[in-house]
FIROSE-876605 format. One record per residue: z, y, x of N, C-alpha, C in turn; residue in three letters. Coordinates in steps of 0.1 Angstrom, whole numbers, plus 5000, padded with zeros to 4 digits. Atoms other than C-alpha are relative to their C-alpha. Layout:
<recs>
Z, Y, X, Z, Y, X, Z, Y, X, ala .
...
</recs>
This chain:
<recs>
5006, 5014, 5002, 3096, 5279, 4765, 4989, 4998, 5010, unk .
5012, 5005, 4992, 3072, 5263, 4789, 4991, 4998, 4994, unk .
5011, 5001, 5005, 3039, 5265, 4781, 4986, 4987, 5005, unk .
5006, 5011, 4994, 3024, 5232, 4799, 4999, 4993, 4985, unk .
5006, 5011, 5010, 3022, 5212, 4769, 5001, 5006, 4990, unk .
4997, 4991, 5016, 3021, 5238, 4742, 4988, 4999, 4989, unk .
5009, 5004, 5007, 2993, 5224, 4729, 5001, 4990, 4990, unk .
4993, 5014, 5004, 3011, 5189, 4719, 5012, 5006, 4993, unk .
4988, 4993, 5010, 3041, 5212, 4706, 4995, 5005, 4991, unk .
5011, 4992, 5012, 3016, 5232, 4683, 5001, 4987, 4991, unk .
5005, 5015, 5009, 3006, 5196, 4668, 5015, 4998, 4996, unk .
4986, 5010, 5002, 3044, 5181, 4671, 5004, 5012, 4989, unk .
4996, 4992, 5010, 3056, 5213, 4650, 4993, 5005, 4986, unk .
5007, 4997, 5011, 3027, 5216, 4625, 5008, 4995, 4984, unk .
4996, 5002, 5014, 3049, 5197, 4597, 5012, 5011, 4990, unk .
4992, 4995, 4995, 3075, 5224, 4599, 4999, 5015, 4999, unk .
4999, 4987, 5008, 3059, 5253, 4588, 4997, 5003, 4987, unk .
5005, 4994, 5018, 3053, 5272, 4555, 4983, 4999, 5006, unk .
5016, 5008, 5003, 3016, 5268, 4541, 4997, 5010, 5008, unk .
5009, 4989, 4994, 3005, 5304, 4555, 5008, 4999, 5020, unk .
4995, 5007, 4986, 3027, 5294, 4590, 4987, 4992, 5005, unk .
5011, 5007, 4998, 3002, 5266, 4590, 4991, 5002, 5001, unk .
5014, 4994, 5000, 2970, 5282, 4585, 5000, 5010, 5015, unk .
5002, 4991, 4985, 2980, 5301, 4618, 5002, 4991, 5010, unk .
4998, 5009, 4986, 2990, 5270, 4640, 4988, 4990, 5000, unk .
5014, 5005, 4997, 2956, 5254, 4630, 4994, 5005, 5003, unk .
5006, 4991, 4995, 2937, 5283, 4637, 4999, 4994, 5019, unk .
4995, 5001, 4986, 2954, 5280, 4671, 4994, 4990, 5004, unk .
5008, 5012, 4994, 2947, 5242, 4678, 4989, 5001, 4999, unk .
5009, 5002, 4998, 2914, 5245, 4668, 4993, 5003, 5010, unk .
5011, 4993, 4990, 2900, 5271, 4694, 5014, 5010, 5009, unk .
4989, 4993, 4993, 2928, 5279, 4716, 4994, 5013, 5007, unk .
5003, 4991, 4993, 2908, 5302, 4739, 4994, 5009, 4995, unk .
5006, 4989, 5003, 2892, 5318, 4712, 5009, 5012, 4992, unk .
4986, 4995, 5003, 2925, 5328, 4701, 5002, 5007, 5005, unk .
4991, 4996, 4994, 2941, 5337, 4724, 4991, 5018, 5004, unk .
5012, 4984, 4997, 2906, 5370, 4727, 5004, 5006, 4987, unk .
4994, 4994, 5016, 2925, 5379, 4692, 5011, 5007, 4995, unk .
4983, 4988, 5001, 2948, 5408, 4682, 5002, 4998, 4988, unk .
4991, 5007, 5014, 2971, 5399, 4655, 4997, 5001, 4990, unk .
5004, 4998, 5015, 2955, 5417, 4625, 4985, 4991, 5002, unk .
5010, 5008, 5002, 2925, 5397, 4632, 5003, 4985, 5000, unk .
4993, 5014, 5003, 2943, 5362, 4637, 5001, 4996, 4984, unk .
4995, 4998, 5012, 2960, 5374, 4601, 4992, 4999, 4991, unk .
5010, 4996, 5009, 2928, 5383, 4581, 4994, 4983, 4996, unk .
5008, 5015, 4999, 2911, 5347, 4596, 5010, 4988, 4993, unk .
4996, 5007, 5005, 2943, 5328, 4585, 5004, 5006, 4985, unk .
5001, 4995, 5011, 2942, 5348, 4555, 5020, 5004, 4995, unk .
4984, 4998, 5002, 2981, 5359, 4557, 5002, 5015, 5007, unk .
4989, 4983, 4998, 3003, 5391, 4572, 5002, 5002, 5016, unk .
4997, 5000, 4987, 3006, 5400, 4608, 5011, 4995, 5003, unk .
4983, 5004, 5001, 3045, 5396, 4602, 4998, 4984, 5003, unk .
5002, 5014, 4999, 3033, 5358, 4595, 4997, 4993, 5011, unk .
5001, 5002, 4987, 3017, 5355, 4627, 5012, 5001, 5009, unk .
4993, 4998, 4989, 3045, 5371, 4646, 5009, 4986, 4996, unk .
4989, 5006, 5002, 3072, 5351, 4631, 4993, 4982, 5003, unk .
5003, 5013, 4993, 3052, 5319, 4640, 4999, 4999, 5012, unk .
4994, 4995, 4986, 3049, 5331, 4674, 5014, 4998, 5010, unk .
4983, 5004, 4995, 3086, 5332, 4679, 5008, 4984, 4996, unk .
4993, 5013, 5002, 3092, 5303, 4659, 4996, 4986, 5012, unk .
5003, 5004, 4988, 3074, 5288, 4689, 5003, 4999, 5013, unk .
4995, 4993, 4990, 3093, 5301, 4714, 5002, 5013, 5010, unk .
5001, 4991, 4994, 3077, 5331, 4724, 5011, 5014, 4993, unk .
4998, 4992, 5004, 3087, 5363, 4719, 4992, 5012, 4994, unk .
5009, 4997, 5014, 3059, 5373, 4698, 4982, 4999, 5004, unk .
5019, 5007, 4997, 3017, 5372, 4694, 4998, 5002, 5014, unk .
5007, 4995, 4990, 3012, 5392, 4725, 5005, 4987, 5013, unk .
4991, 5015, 4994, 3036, 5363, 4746, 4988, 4986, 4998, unk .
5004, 5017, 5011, 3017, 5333, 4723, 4984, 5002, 5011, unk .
5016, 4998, 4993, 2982, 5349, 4737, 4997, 4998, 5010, unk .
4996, 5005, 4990, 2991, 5349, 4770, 5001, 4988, 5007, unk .
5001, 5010, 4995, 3001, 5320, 4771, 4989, 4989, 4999, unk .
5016, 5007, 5006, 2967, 5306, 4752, 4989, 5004, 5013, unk .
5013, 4995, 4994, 2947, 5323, 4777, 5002, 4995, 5016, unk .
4998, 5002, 4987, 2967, 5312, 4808, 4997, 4982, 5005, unk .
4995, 5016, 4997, 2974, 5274, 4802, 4983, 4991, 4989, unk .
5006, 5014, 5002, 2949, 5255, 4779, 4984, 5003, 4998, unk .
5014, 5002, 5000, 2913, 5266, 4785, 4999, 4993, 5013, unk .
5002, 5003, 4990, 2918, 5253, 4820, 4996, 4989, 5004, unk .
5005, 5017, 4996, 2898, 5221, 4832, 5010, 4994, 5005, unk .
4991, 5008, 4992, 2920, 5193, 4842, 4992, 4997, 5018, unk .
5004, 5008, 4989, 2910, 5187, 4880, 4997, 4985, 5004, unk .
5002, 5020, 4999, 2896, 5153, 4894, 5009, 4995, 5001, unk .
4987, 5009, 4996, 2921, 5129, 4895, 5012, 4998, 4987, unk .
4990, 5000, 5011, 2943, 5137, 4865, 4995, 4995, 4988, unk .
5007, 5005, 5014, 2945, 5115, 4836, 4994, 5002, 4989, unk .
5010, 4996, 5011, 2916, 5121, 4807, 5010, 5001, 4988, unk .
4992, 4996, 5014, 2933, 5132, 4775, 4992, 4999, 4996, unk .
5010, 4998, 5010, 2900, 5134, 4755, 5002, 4990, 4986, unk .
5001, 5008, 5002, 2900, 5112, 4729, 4991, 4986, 5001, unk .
5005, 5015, 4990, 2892, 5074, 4736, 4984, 4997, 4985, unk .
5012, 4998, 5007, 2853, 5069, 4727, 4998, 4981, 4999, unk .
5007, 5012, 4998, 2833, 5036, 4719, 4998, 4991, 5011, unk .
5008, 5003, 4987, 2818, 5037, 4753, 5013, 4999, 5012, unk .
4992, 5003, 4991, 2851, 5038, 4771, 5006, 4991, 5011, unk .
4997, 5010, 4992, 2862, 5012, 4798, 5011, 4996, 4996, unk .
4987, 5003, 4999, 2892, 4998, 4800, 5009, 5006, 5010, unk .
4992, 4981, 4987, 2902, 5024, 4829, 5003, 5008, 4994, unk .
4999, 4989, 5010, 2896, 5047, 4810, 5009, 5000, 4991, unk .
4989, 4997, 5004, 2914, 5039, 4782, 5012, 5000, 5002, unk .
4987, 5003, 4996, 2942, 5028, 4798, 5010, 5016, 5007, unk .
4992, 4981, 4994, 2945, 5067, 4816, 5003, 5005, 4989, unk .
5000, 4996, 5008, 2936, 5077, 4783, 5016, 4999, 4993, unk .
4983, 4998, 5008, 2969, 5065, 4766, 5009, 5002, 5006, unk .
4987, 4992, 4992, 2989, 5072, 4794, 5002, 5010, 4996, unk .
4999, 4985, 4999, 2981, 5105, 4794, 5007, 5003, 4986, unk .
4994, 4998, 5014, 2985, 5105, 4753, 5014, 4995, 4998, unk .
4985, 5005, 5006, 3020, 5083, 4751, 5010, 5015, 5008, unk .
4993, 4987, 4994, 3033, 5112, 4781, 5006, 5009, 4991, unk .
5003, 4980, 5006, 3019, 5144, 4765, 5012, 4994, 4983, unk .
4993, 5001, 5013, 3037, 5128, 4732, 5016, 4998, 5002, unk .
4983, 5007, 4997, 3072, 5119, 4747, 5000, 5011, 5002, unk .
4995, 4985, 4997, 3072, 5155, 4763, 5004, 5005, 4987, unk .
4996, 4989, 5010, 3066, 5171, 4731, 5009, 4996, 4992, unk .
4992, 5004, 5005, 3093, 5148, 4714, 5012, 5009, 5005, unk .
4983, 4999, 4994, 3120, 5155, 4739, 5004, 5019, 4999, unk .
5006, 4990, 5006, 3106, 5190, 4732, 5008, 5006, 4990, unk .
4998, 5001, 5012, 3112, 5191, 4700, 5015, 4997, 4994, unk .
4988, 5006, 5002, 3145, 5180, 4700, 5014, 5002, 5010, unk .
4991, 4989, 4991, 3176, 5203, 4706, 5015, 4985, 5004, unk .
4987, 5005, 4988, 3212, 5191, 4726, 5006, 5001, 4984, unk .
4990, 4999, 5012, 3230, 5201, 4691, 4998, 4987, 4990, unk .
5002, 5011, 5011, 3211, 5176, 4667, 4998, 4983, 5007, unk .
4997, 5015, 4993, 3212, 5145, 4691, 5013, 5000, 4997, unk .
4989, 5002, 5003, 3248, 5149, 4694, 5005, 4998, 4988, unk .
4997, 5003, 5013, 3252, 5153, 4658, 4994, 4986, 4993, unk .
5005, 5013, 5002, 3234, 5118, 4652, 5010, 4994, 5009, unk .
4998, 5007, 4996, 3250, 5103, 4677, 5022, 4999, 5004, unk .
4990, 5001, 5006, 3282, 5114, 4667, 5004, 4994, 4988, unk .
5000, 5004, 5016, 3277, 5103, 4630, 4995, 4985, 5004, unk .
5010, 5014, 4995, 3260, 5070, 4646, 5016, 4989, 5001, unk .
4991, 5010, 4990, 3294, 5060, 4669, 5009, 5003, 4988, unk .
4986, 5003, 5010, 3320, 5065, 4640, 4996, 4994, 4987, unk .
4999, 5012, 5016, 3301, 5043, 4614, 5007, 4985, 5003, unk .
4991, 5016, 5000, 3315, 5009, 4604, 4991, 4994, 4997, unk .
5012, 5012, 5003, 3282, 4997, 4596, 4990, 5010, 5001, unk .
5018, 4992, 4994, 3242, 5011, 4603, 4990, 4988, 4994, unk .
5011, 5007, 5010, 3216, 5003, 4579, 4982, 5006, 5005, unk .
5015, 4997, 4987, 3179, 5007, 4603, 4989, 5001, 4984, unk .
5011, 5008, 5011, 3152, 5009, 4572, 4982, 5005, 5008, unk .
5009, 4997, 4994, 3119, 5010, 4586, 4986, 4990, 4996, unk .
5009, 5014, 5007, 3083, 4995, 4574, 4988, 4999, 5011, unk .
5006, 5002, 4991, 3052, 4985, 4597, 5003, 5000, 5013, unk .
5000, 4997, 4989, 3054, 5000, 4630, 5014, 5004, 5007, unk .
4988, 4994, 4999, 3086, 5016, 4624, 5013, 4985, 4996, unk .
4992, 5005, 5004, 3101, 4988, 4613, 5001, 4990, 5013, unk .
4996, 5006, 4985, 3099, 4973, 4651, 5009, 5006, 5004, unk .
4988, 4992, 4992, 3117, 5000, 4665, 5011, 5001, 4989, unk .
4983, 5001, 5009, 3145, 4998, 4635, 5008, 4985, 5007, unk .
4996, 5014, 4988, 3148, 4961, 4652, 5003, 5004, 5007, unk .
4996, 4996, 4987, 3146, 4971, 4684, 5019, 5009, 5001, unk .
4992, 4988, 4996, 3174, 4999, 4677, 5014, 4991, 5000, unk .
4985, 5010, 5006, 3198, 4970, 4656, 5000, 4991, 5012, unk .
5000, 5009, 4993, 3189, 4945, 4682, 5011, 5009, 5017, unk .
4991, 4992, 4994, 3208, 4972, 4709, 5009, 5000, 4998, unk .
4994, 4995, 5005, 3233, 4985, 4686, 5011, 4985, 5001, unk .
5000, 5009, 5003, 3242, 4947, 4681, 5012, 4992, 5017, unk .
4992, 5002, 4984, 3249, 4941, 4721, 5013, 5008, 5007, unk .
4986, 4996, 4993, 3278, 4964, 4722, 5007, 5003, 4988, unk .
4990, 5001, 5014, 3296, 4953, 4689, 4999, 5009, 4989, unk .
5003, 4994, 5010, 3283, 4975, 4664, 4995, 4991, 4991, unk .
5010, 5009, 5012, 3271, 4961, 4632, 4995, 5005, 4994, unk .
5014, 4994, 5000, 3235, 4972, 4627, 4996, 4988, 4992, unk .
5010, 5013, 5005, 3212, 4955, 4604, 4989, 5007, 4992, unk .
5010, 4998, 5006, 3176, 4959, 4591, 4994, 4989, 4994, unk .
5002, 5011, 5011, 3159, 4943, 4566, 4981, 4999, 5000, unk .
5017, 5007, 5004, 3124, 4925, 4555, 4995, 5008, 4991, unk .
5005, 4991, 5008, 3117, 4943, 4525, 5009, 5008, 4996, unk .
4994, 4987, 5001, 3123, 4971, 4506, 5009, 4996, 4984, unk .
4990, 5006, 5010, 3141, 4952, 4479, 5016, 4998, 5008, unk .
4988, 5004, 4991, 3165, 4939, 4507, 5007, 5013, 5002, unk .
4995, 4993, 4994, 3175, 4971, 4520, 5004, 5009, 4989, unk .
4989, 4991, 5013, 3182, 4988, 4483, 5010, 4993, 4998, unk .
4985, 5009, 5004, 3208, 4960, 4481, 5006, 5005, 5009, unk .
4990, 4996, 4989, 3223, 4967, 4513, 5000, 5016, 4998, unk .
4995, 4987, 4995, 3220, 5003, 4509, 5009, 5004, 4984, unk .
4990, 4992, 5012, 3236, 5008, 4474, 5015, 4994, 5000, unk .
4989, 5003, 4993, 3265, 4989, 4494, 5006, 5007, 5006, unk .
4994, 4991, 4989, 3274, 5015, 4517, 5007, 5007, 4994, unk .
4988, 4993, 5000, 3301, 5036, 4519, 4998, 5014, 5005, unk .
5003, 4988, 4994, 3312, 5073, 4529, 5004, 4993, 5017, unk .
4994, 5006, 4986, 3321, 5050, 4563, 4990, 4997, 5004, unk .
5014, 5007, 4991, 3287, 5036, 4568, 4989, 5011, 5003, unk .
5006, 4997, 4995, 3258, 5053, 4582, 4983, 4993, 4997, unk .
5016, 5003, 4999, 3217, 5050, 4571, 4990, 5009, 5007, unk .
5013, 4998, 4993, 3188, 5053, 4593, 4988, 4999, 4996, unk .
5013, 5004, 5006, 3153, 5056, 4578, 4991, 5006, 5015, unk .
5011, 5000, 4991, 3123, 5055, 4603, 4986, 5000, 4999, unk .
5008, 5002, 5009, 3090, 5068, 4591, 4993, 5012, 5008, unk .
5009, 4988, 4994, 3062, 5089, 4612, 4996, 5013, 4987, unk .
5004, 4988, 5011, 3048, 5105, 4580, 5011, 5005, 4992, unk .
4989, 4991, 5007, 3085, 5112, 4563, 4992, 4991, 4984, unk .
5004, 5001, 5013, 3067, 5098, 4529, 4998, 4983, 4994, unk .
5004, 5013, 4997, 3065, 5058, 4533, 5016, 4995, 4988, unk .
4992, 5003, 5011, 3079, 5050, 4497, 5014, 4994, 5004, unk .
4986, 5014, 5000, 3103, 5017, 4504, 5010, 5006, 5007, unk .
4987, 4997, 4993, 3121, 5037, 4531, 5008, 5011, 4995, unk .
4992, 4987, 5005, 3128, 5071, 4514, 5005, 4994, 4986, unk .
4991, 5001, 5016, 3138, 5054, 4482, 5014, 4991, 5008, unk .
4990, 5012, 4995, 3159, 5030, 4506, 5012, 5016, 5008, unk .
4989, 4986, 5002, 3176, 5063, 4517, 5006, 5008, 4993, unk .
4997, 4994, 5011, 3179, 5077, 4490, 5012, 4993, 4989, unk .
4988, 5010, 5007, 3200, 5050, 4476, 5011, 4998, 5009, unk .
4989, 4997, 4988, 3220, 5053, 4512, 5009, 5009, 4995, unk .
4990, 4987, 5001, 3229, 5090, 4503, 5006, 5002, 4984, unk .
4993, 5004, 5014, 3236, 5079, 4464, 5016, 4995, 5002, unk .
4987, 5011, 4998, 3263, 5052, 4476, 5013, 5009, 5009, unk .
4990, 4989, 4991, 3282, 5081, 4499, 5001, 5000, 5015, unk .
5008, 5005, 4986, 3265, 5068, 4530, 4995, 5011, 5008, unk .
5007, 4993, 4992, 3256, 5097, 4561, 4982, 4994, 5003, unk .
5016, 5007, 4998, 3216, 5096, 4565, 4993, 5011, 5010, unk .
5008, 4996, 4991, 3198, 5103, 4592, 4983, 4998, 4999, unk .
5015, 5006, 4997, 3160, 5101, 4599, 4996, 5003, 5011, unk .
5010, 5001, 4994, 3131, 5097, 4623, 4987, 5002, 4997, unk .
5016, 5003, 5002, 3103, 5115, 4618, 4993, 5008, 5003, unk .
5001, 4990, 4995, 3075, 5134, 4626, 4995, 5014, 4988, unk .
5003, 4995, 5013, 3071, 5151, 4591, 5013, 5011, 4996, unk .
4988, 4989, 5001, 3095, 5179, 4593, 5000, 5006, 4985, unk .
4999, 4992, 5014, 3087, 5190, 4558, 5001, 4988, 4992, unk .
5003, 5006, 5000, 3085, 5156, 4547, 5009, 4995, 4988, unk .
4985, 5003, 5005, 3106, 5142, 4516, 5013, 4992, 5005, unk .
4996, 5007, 4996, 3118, 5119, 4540, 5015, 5014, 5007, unk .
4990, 4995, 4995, 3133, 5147, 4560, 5008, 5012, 4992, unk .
4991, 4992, 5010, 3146, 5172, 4531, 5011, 4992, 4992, unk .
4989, 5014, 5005, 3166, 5141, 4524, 5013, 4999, 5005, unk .
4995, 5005, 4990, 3183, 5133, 4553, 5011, 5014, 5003, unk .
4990, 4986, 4998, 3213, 5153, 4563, 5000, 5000, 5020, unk .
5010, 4994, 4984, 3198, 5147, 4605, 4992, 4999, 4997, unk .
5014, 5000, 5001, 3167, 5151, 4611, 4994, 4999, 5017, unk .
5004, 5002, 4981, 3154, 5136, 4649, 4979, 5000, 4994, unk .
5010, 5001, 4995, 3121, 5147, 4654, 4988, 4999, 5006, unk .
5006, 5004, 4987, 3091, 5135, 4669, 4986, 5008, 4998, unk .
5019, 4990, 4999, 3054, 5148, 4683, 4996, 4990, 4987, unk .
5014, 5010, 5017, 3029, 5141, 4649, 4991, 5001, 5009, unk .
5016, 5001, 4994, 3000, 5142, 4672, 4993, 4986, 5001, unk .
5012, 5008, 4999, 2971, 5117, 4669, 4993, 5001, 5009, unk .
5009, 5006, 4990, 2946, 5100, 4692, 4989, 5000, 4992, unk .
5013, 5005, 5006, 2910, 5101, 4673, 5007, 4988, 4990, unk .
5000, 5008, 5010, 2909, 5072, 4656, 5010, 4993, 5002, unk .
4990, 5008, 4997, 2940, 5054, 4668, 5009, 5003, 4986, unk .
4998, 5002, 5008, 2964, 5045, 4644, 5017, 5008, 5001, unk .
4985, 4994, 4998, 2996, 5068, 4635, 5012, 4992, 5006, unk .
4990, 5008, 4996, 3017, 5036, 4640, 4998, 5000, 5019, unk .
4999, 5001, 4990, 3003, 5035, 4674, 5009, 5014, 5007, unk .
5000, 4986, 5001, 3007, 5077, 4680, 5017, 4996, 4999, unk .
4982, 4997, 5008, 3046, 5074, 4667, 5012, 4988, 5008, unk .
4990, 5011, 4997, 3063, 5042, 4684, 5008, 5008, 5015, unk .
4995, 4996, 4982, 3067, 5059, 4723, 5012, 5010, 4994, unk .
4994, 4990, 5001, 3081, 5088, 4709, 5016, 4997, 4987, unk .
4991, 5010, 5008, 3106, 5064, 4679, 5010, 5000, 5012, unk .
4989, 5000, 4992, 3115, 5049, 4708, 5009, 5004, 5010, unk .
4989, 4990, 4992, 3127, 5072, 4730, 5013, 5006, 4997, unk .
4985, 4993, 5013, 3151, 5087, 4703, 5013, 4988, 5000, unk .
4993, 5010, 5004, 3163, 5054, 4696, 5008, 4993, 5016, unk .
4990, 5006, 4993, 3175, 5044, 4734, 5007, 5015, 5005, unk .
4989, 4990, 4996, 3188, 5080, 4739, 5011, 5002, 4989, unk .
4990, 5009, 5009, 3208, 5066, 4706, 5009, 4992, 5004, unk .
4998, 5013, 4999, 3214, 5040, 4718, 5009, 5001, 5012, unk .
4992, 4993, 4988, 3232, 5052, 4752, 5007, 5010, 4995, unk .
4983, 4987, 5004, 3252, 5081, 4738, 5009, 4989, 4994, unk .
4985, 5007, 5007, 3271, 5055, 4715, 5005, 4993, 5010, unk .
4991, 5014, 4991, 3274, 5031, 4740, 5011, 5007, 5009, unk .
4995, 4988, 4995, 3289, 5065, 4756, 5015, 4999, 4995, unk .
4986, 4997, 5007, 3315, 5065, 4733, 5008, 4992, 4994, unk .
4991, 5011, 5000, 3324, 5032, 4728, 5008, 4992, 5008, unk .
4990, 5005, 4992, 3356, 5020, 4743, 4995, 4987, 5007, unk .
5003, 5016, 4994, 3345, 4984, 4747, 4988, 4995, 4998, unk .
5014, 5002, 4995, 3309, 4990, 4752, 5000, 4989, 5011, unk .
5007, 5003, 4989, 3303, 4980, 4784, 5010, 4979, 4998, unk .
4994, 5010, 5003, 3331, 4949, 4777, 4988, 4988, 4996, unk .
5010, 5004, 5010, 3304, 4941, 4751, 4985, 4993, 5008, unk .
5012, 5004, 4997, 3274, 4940, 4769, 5000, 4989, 5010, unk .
5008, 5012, 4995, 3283, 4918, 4795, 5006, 4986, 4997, unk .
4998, 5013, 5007, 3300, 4888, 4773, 4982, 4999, 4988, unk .
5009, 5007, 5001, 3267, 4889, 4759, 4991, 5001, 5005, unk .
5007, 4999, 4995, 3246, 4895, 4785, 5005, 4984, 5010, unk .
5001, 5012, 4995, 3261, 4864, 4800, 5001, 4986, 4992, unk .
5002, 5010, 5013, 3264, 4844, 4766, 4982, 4999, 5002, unk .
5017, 5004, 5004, 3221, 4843, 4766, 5002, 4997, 5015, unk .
5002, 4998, 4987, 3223, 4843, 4805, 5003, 4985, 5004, unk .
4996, 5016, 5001, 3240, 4806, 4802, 4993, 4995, 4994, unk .
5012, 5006, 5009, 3218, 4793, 4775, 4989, 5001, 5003, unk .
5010, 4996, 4992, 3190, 4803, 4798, 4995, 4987, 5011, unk .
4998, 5008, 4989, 3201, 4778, 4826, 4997, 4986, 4996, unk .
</recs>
């Protein structure tokens, strides 16, 4: 595994471990460098767990064990960013508008990386296989999430699929205790726990409906629910707001969704440009 943004995968993976797992990847984020001057029975004692526990979080990381993990703590993230490269810190009071604008560059990036990251060749396909042979796609999604469930239906829509998301969370238990084992539900939910949409899945996978999610809550009821699971970086910006933190990385998922099916639908492209020139006329 590349260790350039292993600091943003630390964070993207924290929902994902066991409680004593966790106590060792916080450790980590907090003082990377002081870490990484740490031999495993001492990591263990401080996160109050087992060396075993360390190692096996270690690999579950990609390395091949603490001594690997330390290495790479000591090589890559005590290192100053050079002039010129965008500020990551988080965005202060006193910031400019330069500033923050590097600022969230740099944060929307570092968060798409650790998405695409995070997220193997097997379990895309498997979404986006279960996606192109429904007969209908139910988007449930609430605030922030519930743009990009639009956004996804408003796609899905332009190459003859029938996609649809709803207003509330009344709306979407109708339509979802309608589904079939032929239809397909999508719930979209940074924390995994955002009531209206896990009961709105939950009523998907009652009716005999495949259910997928989006989120970054890998332990999350949302995702012990779901029979996929697309995961995104959980990392936060200071005070910024999860909804902000969660959309880049949503939608990335959602147009590499959004492109595979169109992949595999015969009369995709047919599709897109009878309505790409249906609006294109009404324009004129």
């Amino acid at each position: 595994m590349s260790v350039m943004n292993l600091q943003s995968r630390l964070a993207a993976l924290q929902g994902s471990f066991s409680q004593a797992e966790q106590r060792v990847i916080t450790l980590i984020i907090s003082d990377p460098p002081g870490i990484s001057r740490l031999g495993v029975a001492e990591l263990a004692r401080r996160a109050a767990t087992s060396t075993a526990t360390v190692v096996r979080a270690s690999r579950r990381l990609g390395f091949e064990g603490y001594p690997a993990l330390r290495l790479a703590l000591a090589a890559e993230l005590p290192r100053k960013a050079p002039a010129g490269e965008p500020l990551v810190a988080d965005i202060s009071e006193d910031d400019t508008p330069k500033q923050i604008l590097h600022k969230l560059l740099a944060f929307e990036v570092e968060g798409a990386s650790a998405t695409a990251q995070l997220l193997s060749g097997e379990t895309l396909e498997k979404a986006v296989s279960v996606l192109s042979q429904a007969r209908r796609i139910d988007v449930y999604g609430a605030g922030a999430s519930a743009l990009v469930a639009q956004d996804f239906c408003q796609k899905l829509r332009r190459v003859g699929v029938i996609a649809q998301t709803y207003g509330s969370t009344d709306e979407s238990l109708v339509s979802a205790c309608q589904l079939t084992s032929a239809d397909v539900a999508l719930a979209i939910s940074h924390s995994g726990e955002t009531t209206g949409v896990l009961d709105a899945l939950m009523q998907a996978k009652s009716a005999g409906a495949r259910t997928l999610a989006i989120t970054a809550g890998g332990r999350s009821p949302l995702a012990r629910k779901a029979d996929v699971v697309l995961l995104t970086s959980g990392r936060e910006l200071g005070f910024r707001a999860a909804a902000m933190a969660s959309r880049t990385s949503q939608l990335l998922i959602i147009d590499c969704l959004y492109i595979g099916i169109a992949q595999r639908l015969p009369g995709a492209r047919d599709a897109l440009r009878k309505t790409h020139d249906a609006v294109r006329q009404r324009r004129r």
